[in-house]
N, C-alpha and C positions, 0 to 999 in steps of 0.2 A: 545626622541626616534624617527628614522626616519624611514618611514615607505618604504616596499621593491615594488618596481610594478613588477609586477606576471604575468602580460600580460595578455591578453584576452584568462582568460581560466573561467573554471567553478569552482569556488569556493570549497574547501576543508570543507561539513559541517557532521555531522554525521545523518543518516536518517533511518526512519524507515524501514524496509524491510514487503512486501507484496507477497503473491501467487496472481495472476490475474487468472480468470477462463474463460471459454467462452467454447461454442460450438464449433469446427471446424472438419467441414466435417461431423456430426455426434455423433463424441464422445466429449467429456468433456477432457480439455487439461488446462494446467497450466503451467505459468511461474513468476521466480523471480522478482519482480519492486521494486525500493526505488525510483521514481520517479512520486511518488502520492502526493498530495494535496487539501485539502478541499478549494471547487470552489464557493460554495454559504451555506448559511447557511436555509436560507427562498427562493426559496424549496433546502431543504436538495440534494445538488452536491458534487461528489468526481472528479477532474481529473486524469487520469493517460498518461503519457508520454511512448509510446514503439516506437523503430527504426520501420522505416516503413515496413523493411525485417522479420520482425518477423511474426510467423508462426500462431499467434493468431488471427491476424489484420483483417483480410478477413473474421475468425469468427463472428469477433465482429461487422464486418459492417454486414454480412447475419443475426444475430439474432437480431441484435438493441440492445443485451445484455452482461455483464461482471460482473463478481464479483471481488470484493477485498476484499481478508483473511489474519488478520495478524498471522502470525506464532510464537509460543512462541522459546526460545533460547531452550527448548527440540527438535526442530524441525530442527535446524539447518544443516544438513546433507542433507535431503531431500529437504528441500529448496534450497541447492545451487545446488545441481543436478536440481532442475528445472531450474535452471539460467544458468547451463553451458551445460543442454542437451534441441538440438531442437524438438519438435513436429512433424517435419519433420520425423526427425530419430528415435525416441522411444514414442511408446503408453502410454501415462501420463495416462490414463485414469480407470485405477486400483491402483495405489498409493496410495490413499486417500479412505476414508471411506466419501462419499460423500452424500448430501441431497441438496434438493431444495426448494424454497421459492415459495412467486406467480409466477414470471418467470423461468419458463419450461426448458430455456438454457442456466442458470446464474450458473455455477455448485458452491456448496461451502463445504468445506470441516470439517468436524464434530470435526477433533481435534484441530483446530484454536481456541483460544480464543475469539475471533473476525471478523465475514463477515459481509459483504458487498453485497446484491446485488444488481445493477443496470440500470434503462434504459437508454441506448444511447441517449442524447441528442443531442452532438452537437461532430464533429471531426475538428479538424481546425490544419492545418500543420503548421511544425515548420523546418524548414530548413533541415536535415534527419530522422526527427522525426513526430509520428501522436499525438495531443493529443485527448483523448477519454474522452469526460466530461459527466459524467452519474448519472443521480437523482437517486437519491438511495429509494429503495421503501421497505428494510426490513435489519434489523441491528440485527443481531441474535447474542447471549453471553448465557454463562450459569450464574445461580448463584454464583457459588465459585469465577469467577471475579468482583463481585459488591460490594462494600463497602458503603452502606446506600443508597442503590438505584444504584450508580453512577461507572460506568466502574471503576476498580483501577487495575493500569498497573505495581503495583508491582506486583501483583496477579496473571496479563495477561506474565509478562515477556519477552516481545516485544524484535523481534530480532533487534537489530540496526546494520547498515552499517557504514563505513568508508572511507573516501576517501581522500589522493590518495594512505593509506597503504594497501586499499583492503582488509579489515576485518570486522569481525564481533563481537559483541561488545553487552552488556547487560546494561540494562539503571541504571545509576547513582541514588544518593540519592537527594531529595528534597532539594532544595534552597533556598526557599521564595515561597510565596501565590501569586499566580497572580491576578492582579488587586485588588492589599490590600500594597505591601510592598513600591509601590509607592508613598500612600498618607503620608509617613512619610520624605518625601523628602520635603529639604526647599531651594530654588532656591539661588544659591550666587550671595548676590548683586556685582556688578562691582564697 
């Protein structure tokens, strides 16, 4: 099978989608991101990637803070309106049933399965893009998503993204055990 070259583009992978929160101006505003990543384990870092023109960015540098909430696929409607409406243009800041953690300007939103919130550590650009890498100092869940302690994202119902069909997408069934299905691999000799 020959493989096709695609050019230098961004890769087509399916990703989680996220609400970012931050202070701006004052109030508490929120936008769509599937361009987050767990950045350090020890101390616990999230990055997240936004265009530099986004209306959060300025918040996030005056508070030093941001949250990341993931949104269950009931949510998906209000979630894409954060993503296709600016801050600029409409007051986010009633939308959500919102609370807050130790930091005061991390806003995060009560029906997420899942926040995040974080301090600013470090911004370091990316060719039209900032990334925001932020130690995370409180990871809020309820009960009804834990399955023996432990986050279970059937539970959570995690919105996923797609690309380049531009959709949104709910997470698949289980595969195999990570870091177990490999020890049954036995290398072919040549």
């Amino acid at each position: 099978m020959d493989k096709i070259n695609l050019g230098s583009t961004i890769p087509a992978y399916p990703m989680p989608v996220s609400l970012v929160g931050a202070h701006v101006e004052g109030q508490p505003n929120f936008l769509a991101v599937a361009w987050f990543t767990m950045a350090s384990y020890k101390p616990p870092r999230i990055a997240i990637t936004l265009g530099k023109g986004h209306y959060t960015n300025p918040g996030i540098k005056e508070n030093k803070t941001f949250s990341v909430c993931l949104p269950s696929e009931d949510m998906v409607e209000i979630t894409d309106y954060c993503g296709i409406v600016s801050g600029k243009k409409s007051d986010k800041s009633e939308i959500f049933d919102l609370f807050y953690g130790e930091l005061k300007t991390a806003p995060l939103i009560r029906d997420c399965p899942l926040c995040m919130e974080c301090k600013l550590v470090e911004i370091v650009e990316s060719g039209l893009n900032e990334i925001f890498i932020g130690e995370i100092v409180g990871t809020y869940t309820e009960e009804k998503f834990l399955t023996d302690g432990k986050l279970d994202f059937r539970k959570m119902k995690p919105l996923i993204l797609s690309q380049p069909d531009t959709s949104y997408w709910r997470l698949g069934q289980q595969v195999a055990k990570a870091w177990n299905i490999g020890k049954r691999y036995k290398a072919k000799r040549k």
